[in-house]
Kinemage of the C-alpha trace (Angstrom):
@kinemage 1
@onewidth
@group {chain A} dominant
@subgroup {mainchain}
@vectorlist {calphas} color= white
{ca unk a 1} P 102.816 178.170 -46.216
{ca unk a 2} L 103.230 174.448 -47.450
{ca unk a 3} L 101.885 173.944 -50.789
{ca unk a 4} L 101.878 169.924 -53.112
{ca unk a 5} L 99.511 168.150 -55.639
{ca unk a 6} L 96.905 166.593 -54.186
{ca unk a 7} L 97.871 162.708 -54.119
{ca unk a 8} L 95.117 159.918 -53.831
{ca unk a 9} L 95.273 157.709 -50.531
{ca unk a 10} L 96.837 160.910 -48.381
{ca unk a 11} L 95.302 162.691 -45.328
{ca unk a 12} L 95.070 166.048 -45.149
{ca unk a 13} L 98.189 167.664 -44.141
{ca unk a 14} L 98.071 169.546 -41.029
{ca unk a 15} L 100.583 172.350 -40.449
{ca unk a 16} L 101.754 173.384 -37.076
{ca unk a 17} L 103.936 175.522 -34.992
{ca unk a 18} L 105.936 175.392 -32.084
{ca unk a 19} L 106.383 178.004 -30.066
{ca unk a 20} L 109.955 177.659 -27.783
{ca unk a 21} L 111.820 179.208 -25.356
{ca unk a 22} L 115.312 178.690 -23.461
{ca unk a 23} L 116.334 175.377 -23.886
{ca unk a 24} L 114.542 174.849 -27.497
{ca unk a 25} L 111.269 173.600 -25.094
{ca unk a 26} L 107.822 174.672 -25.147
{ca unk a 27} L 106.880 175.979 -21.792
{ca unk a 28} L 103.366 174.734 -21.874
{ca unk a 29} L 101.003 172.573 -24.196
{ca unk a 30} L 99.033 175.899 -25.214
{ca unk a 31} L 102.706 176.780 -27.220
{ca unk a 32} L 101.379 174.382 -29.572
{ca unk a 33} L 99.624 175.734 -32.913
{ca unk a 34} L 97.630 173.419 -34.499
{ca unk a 35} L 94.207 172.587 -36.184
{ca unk a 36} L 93.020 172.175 -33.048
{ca unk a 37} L 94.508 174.766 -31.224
{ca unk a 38} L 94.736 177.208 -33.736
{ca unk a 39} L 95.428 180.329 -32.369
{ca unk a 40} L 98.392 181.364 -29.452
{ca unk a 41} L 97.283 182.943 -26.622
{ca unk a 42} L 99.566 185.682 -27.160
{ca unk a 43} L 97.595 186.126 -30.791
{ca unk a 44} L 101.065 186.374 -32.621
{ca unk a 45} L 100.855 182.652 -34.025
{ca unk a 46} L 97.899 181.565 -35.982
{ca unk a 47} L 97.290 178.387 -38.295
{ca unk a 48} L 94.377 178.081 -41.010
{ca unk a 49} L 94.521 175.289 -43.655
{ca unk a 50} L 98.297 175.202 -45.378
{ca unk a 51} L 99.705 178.442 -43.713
{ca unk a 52} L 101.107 179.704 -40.379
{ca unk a 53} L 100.716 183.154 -40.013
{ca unk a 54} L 103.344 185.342 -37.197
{ca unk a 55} L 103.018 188.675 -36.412
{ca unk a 56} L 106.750 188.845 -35.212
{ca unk a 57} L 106.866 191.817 -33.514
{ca unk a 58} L 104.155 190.240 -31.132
{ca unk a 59} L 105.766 187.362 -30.204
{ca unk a 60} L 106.402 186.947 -26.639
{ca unk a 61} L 110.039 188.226 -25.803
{ca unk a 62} L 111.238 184.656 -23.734
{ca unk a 63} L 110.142 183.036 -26.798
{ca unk a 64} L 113.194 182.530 -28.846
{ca unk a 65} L 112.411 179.971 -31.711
{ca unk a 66} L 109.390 179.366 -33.416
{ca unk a 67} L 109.450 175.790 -35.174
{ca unk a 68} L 106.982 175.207 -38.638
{ca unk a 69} L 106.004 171.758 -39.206
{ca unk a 70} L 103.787 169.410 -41.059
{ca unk a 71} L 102.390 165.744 -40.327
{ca unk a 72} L 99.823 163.102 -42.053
{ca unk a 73} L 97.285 160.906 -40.502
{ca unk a 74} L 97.865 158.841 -43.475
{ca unk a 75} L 100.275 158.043 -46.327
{ca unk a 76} L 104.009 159.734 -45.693
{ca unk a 77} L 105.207 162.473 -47.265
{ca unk a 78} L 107.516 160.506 -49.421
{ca unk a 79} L 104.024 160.100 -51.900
{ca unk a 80} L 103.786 163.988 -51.524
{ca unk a 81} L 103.834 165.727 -54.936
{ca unk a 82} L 105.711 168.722 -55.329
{ca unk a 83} L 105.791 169.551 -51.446
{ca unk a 84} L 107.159 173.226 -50.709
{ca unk a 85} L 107.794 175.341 -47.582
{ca unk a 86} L 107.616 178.629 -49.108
{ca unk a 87} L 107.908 182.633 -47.466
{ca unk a 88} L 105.261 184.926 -48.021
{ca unk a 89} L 104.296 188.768 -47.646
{ca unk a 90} L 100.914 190.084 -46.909
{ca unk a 91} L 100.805 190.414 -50.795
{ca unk a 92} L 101.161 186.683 -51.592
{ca unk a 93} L 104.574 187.779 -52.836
{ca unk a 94} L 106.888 184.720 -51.879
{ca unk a 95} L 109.840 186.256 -50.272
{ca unk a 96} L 111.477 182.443 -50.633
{ca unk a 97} L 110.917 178.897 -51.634
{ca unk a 98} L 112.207 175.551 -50.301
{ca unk a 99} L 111.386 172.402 -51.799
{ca unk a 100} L 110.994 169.356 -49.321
{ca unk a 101} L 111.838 165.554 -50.433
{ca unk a 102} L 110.783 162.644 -48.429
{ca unk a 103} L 110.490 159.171 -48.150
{ca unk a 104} L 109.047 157.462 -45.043
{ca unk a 105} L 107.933 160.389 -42.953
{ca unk a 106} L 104.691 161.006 -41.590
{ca unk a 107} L 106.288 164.303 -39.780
{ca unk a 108} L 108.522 166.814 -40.730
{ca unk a 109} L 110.252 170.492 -39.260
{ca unk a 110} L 110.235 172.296 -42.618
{ca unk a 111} L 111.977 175.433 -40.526
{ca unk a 112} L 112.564 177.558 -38.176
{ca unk a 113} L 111.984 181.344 -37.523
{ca unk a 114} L 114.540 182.050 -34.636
{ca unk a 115} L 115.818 185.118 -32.845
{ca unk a 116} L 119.219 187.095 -33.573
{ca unk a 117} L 119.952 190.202 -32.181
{ca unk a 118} L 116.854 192.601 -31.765
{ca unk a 119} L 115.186 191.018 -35.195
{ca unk a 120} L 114.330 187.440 -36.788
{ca unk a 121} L 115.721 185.189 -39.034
{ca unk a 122} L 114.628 181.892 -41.125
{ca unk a 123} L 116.338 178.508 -41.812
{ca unk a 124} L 115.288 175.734 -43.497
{ca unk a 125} L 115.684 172.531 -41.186
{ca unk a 126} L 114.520 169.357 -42.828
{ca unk a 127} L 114.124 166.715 -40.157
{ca unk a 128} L 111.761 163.968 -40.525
{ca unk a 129} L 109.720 161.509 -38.322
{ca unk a 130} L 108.327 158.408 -38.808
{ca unk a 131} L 106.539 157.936 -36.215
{ca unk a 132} L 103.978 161.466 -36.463
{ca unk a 133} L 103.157 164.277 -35.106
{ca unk a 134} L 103.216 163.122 -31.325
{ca unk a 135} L 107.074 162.235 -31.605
{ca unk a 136} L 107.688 165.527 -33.308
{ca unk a 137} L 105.995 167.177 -30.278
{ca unk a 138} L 107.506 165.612 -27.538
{ca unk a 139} L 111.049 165.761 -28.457
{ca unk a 140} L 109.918 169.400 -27.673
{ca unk a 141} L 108.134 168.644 -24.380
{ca unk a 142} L 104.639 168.971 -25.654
{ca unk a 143} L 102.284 166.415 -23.628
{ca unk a 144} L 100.173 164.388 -26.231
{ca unk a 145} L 96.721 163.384 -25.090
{ca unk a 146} L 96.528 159.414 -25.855
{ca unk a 147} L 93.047 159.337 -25.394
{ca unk a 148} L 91.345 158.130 -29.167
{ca unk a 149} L 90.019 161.245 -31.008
{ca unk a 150} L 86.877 161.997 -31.336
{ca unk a 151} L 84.828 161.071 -34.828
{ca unk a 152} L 83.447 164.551 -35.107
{ca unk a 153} L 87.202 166.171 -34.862
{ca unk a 154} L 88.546 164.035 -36.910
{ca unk a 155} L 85.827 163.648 -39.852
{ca unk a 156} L 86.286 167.726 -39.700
{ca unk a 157} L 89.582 167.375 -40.174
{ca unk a 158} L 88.954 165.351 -43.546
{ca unk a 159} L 85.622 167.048 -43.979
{ca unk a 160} L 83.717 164.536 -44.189
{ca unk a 161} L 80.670 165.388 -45.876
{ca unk a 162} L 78.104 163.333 -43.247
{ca unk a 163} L 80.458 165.439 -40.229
{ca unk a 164} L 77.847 168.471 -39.141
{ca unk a 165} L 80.890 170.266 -37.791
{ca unk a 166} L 82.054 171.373 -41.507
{ca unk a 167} L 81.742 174.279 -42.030
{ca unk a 168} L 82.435 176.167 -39.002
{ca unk a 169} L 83.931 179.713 -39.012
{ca unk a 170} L 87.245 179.097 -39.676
{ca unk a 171} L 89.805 182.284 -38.402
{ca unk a 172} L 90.578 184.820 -40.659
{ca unk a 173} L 92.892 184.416 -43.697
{ca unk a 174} L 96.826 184.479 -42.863
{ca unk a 175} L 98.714 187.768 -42.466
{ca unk a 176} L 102.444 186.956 -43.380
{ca unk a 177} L 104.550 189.832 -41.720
{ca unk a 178} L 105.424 192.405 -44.549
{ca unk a 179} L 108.503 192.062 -46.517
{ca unk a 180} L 109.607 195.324 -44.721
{ca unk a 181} L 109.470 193.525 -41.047
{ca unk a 182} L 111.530 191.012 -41.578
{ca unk a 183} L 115.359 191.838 -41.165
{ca unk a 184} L 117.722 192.654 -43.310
{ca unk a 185} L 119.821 188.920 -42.905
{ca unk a 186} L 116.352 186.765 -43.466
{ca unk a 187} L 117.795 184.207 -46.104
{ca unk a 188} L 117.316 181.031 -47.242
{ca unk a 189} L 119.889 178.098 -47.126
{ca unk a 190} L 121.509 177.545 -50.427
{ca unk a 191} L 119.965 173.901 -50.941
{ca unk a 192} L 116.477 172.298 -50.709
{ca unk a 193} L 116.573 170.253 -47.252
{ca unk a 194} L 116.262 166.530 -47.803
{ca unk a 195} L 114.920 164.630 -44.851
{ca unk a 196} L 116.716 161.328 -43.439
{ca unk a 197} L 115.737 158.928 -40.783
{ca unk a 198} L 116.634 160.253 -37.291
{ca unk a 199} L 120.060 159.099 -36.203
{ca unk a 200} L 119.567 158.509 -32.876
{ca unk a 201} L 123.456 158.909 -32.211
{ca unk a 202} L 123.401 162.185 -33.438
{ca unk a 203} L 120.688 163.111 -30.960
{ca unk a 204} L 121.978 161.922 -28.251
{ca unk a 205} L 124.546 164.120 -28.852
{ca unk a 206} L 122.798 166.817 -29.107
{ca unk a 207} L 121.126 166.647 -26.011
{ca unk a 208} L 124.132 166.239 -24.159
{ca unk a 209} L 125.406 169.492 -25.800
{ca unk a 210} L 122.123 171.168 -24.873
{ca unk a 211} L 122.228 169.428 -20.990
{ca unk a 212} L 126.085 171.052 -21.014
{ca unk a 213} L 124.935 174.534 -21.780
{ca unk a 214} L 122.309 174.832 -19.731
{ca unk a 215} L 124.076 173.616 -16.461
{ca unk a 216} L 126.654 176.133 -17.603
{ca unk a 217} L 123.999 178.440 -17.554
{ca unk a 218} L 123.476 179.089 -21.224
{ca unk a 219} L 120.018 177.288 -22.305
{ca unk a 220} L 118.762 177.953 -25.426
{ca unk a 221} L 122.590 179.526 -26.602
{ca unk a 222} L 122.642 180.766 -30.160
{ca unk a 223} L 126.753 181.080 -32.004
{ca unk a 224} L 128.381 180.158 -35.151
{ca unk a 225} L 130.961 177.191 -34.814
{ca unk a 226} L 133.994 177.539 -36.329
{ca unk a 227} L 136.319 174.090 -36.472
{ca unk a 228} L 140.439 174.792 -36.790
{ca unk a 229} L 142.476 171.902 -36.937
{ca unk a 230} L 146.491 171.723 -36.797
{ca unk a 231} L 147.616 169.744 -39.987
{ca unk a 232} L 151.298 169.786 -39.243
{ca unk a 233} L 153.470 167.289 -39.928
{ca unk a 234} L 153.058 165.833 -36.302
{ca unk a 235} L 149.560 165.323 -37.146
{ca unk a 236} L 149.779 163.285 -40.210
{ca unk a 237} L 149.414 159.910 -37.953
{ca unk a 238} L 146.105 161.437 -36.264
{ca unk a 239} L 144.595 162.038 -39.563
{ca unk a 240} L 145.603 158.771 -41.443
{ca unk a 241} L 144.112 156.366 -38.263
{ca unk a 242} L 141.034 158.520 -38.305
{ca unk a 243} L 141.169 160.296 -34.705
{ca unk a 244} L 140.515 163.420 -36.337
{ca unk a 245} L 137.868 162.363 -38.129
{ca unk a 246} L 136.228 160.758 -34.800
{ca unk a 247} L 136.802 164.584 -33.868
{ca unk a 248} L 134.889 166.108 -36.459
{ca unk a 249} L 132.124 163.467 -35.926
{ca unk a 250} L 131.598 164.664 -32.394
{ca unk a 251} L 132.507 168.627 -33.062
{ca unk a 252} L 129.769 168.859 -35.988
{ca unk a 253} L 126.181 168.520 -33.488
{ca unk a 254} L 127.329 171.610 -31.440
{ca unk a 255} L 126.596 173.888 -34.999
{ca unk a 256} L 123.247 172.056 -34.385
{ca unk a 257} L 122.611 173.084 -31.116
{ca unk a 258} L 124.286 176.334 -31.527
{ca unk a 259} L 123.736 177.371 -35.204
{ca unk a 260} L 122.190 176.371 -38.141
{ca unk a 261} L 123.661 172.611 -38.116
{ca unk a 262} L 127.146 174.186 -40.082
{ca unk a 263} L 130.677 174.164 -39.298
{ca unk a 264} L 132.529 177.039 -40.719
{ca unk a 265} L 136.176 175.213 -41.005
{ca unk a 266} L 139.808 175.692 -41.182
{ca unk a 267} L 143.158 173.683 -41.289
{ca unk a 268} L 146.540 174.898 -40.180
{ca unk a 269} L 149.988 174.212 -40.748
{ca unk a 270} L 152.680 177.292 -42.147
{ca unk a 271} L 149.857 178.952 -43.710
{ca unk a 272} L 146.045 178.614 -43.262
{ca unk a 273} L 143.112 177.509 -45.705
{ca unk a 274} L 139.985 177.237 -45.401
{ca unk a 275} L 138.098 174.132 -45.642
{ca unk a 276} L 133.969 173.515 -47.128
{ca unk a 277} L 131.617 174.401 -44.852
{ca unk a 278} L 130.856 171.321 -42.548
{ca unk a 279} L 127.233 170.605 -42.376
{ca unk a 280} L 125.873 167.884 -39.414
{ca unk a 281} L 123.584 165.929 -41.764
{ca unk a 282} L 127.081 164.983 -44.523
{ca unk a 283} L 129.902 164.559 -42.251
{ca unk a 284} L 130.854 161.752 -43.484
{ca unk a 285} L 131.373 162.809 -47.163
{ca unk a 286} L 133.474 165.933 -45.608
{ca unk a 287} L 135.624 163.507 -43.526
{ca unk a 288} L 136.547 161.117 -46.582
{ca unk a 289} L 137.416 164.595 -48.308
{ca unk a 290} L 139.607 165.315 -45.445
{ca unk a 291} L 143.621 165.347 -45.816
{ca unk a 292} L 146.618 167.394 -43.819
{ca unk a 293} L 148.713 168.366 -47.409
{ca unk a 294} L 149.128 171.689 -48.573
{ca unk a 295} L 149.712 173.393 -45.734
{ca unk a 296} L 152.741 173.382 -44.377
{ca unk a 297} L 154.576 171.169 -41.803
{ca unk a 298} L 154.908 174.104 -38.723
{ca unk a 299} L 152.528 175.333 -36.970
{ca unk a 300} L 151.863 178.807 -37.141
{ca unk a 301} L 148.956 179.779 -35.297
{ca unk a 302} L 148.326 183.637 -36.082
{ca unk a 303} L 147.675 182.762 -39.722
{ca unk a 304} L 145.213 180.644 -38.487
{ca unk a 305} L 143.895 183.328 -36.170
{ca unk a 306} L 143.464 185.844 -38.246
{ca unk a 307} L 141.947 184.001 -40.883
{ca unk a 308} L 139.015 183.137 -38.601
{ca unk a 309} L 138.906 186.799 -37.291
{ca unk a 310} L 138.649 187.951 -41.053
{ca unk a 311} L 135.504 185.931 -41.372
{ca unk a 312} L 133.919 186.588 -38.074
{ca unk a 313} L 133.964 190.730 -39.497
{ca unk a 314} L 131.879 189.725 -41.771
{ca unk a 315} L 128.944 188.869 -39.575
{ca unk a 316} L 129.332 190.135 -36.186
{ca unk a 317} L 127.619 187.180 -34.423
{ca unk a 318} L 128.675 185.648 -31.476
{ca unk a 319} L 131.007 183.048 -32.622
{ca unk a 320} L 132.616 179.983 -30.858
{ca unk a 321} L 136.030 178.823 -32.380
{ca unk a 322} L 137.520 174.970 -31.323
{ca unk a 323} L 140.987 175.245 -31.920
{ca unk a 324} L 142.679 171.873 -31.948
{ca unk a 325} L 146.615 171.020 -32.057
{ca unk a 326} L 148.816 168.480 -31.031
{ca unk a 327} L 151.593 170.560 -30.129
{ca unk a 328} L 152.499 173.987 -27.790
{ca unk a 329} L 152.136 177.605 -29.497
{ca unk a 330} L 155.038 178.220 -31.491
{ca unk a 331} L 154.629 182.306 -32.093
{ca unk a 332} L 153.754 182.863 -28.706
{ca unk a 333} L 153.980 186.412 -28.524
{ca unk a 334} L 152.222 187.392 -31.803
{ca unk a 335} L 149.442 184.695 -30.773
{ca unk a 336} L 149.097 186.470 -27.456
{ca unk a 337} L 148.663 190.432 -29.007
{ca unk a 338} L 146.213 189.233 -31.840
{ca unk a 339} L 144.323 187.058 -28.904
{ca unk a 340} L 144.116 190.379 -26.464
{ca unk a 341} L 142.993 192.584 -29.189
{ca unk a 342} L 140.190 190.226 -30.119
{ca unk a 343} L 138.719 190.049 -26.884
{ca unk a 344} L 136.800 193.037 -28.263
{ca unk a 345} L 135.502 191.019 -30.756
{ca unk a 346} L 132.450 188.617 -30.079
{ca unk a 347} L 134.567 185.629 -30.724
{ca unk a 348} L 135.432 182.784 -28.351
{ca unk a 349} L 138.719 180.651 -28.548
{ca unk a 350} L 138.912 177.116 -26.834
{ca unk a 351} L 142.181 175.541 -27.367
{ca unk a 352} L 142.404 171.795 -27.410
{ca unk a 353} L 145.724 170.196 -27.177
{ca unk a 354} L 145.683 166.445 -28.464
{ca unk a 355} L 148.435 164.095 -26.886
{ca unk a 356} L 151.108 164.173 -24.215
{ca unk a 357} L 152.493 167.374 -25.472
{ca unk a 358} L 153.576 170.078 -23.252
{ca unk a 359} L 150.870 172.823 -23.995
{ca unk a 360} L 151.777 175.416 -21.141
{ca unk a 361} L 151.604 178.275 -23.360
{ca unk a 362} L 148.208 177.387 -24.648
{ca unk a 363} L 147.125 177.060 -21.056
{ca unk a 364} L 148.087 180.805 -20.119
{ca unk a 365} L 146.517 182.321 -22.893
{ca unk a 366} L 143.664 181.016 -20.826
{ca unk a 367} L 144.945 183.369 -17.947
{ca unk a 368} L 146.158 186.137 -20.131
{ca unk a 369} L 146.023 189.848 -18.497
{ca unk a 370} L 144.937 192.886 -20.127
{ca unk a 371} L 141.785 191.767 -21.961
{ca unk a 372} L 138.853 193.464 -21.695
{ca unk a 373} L 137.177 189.105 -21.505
{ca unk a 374} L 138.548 186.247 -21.017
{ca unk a 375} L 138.107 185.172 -23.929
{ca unk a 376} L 140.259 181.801 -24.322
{ca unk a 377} L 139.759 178.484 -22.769
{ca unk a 378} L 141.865 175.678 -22.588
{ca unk a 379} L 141.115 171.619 -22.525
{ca unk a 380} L 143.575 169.250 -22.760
{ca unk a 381} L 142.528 165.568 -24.658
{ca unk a 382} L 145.872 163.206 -24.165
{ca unk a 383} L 143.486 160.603 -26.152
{ca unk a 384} L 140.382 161.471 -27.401
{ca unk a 385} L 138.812 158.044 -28.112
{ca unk a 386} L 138.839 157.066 -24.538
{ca unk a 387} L 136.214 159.676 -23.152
{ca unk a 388} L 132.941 159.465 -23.327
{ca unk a 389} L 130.554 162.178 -25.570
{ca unk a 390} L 129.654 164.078 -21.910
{ca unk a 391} L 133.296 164.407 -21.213
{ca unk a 392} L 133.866 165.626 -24.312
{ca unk a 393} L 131.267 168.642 -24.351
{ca unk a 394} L 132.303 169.402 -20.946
{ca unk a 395} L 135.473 169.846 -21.841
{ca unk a 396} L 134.803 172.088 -24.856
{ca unk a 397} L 131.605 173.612 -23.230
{ca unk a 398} L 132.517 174.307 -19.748
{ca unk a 399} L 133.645 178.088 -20.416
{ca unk a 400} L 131.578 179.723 -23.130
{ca unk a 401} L 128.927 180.294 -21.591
{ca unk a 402} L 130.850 182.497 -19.178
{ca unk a 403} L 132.905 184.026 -21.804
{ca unk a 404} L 129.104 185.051 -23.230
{ca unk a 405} L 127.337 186.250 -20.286
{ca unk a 406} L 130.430 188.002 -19.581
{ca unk a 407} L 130.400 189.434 -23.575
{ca unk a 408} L 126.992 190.458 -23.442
{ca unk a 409} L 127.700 192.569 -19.745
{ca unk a 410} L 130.427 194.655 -21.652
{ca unk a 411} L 127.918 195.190 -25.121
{ca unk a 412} L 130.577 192.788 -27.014
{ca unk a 413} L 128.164 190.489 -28.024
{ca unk a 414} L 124.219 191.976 -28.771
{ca unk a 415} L 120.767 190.270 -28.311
């Protein structure tokens, strides 16, 4: 439910819902929820006034995402008072709350209820449009009707008094799924989502990402990202002219196609340590806070190895790691037992080597024996800043999604 002060000179705001399925598109215009359209055909997805109501257990099992959004006729939401996306049982008890700033947006994805395993979960999204509901819609395939609406829909809409169509049944009040049907990991990001203008960069990006999944045969993929970056001494030159920055810039959109829009991240030299999480929307304040000290000046890869595997017990989800270096393995054989031992685990290694480096031993761990997955992939990036953003993902893309189909066929990785 969205909830504000009313604000002179403001439309009503109309909440919606998008109903999605592999490849984060609707598959029809009747997956739209909306005042005028406000119940799914499947009946799990219903809208009335400020509140979506789902009855997750009926949704339909291809769809995998359900988005919640708002929009204006008039005004933006950056004159919205006190706007808030908030969680609610049948009870009116709020499970969570999520305060929403703005400035010129007229359209807004407040968040997301997406599929993990055999339940739900809930994230908090915060992306803005200026430009309405119809460019919210489309950018998930919904085909808006450009034809002028009609006085009578939209004087109901902001119930006019002189509008005979007020008052019409309306359906029944919301029923938010109990607190005991939604699972056990629903939980809300640790920060309010402020909205920003669309960086079209970033999207393009994305959708590259999304167009290298699916031709890999992975639409719609859902994994944690995990970022591990050699800071060796031989890197020191990489980091001070910026190319791993550049890196990070392009790395950080796959946690938004894949995840939540957050890079779980690591740095390597003699020992390992973690970094802050990475999130897409403040890369830039991460990369100034970026440096290879304190670390070490040899690479030693199974500290960094088990470091990640260490977190990725902690969850269990299906987890992509991009393991950069600009040098060969050093403990080869240690690397090699922890890496065949992990192929049990739903975790997926893709080694990048950065340079002109000899990096034969990170290209057999690609070909390792004795593992009940492949689990590794290897990519080699002699300069980094001379490929384009589709060579890039298909370098880093190309073999998860067979590492995942391949996971899910031996019960490694659920749902």
């Amino acid at each position: 439910m969205l909830s504000w002060l009313p604000t002179d000179g403001l439309s009503e705001i109309d909440v919606s819902a998008l109903l999605l399925g592999p490849g984060g598109r609707v598959r029809d215009d009747a997956d739209l929820v909306f005042y005028n359209q406000p119940r799914h055909l499947s009946g799990a997805v219903r809208q009335d006034g400020p509140a979506v109501e789902v009855d997750l257990p009926g949704v339909e099992p291809e769809i995998e995402r359900i988005v919640l959004a708002a929009s204006l006729d008039a005004g933006t939401f950056g004159q919205v008072a006190d706007l808030v996306l908030r969680l609610d049982t049948a009870a009116d008890e709020a499970i969570a709350e999520f305060p929403i700033t703005a400035s010129t947006e007229t359209a807004l994805i407040g968040g997301e209820l997406y599929r993990r395993g055999d339940g739900w979960r809930f994230r908090a999204v915060g992306q803005g449009y200026d430009a309405g509901l119809a460019a919210l819609t489309t950018d998930f395939g919904v085909t808006i009707d450009e034809e002028p609406e009609p006085a009578s829909v939209a004087s109901a809409r902001t119930g006019a008094a002189e509008d005979p169509t007020v008052g019409l049944p309306r359906p029944a009040p919301p029923r938010v799924p109990d607190l005991a049907e939604w699972p056990d990991h629903l939980a809300p990001l640790p920060f309010a989502p402020q909205l920003a203008p669309v960086d079209p960069q970033l999207e393009a990006r994305k959708q590259r990402i999304a167009d290298t999944l699916a031709r890999n045969g992975a639409p719609g993929a859902r994994a944690r990202v995990v970022l591990v970056l050699d800071a060796s001494g031989s890197m020191s030159l990489a980091y001070v002219d910026g190319v791993v920055g550049r890196i990070v810039e392009r790395v950080a959109p796959i946690a938004a196609v894949l995840d939540i829009g957050v890079v779980r991240a690591w740095k390597f030299a003699d020992t390992a340590q973690q970094l802050p999480d990475l999130h897409v929307d403040r890369v830039g304040d991460w990369i100034a806070g970026l440096d290879y000290h304190g670390v070490g000046l040899r690479n030693n890869e199974p500290a960094a190895i088990r470091a990640v595997l260490d977190h990725a017990a902690t969850h269990g989800d299906p987890t992509l790691v991009l393991f950069f270096a600009d040098g060969d393995v050093r403990r080869n054989l240690e690397t090699s037992v922890l890496l065949r031992a992990a192929s049990a685990k739903p975790v997926f290694w893709q080694f990048v080597g950065l340079g002109p480096a000899d990096f034969t031993r990170y290209a057999k761990l690609d070909t390792m024996k004795i593992r009940l997955v492949d689990n590794c992939g290897f990519a080699r990036l002699s300069n980094p800043d001379h490929i384009s953003d589709g060579r890039f993902y298909d370098l880093l893309l190309a073999e998860f999604p067979r590492w995942l189909a391949a996971a899910r066929a031996k019960g490694i990785v659920t749902g």
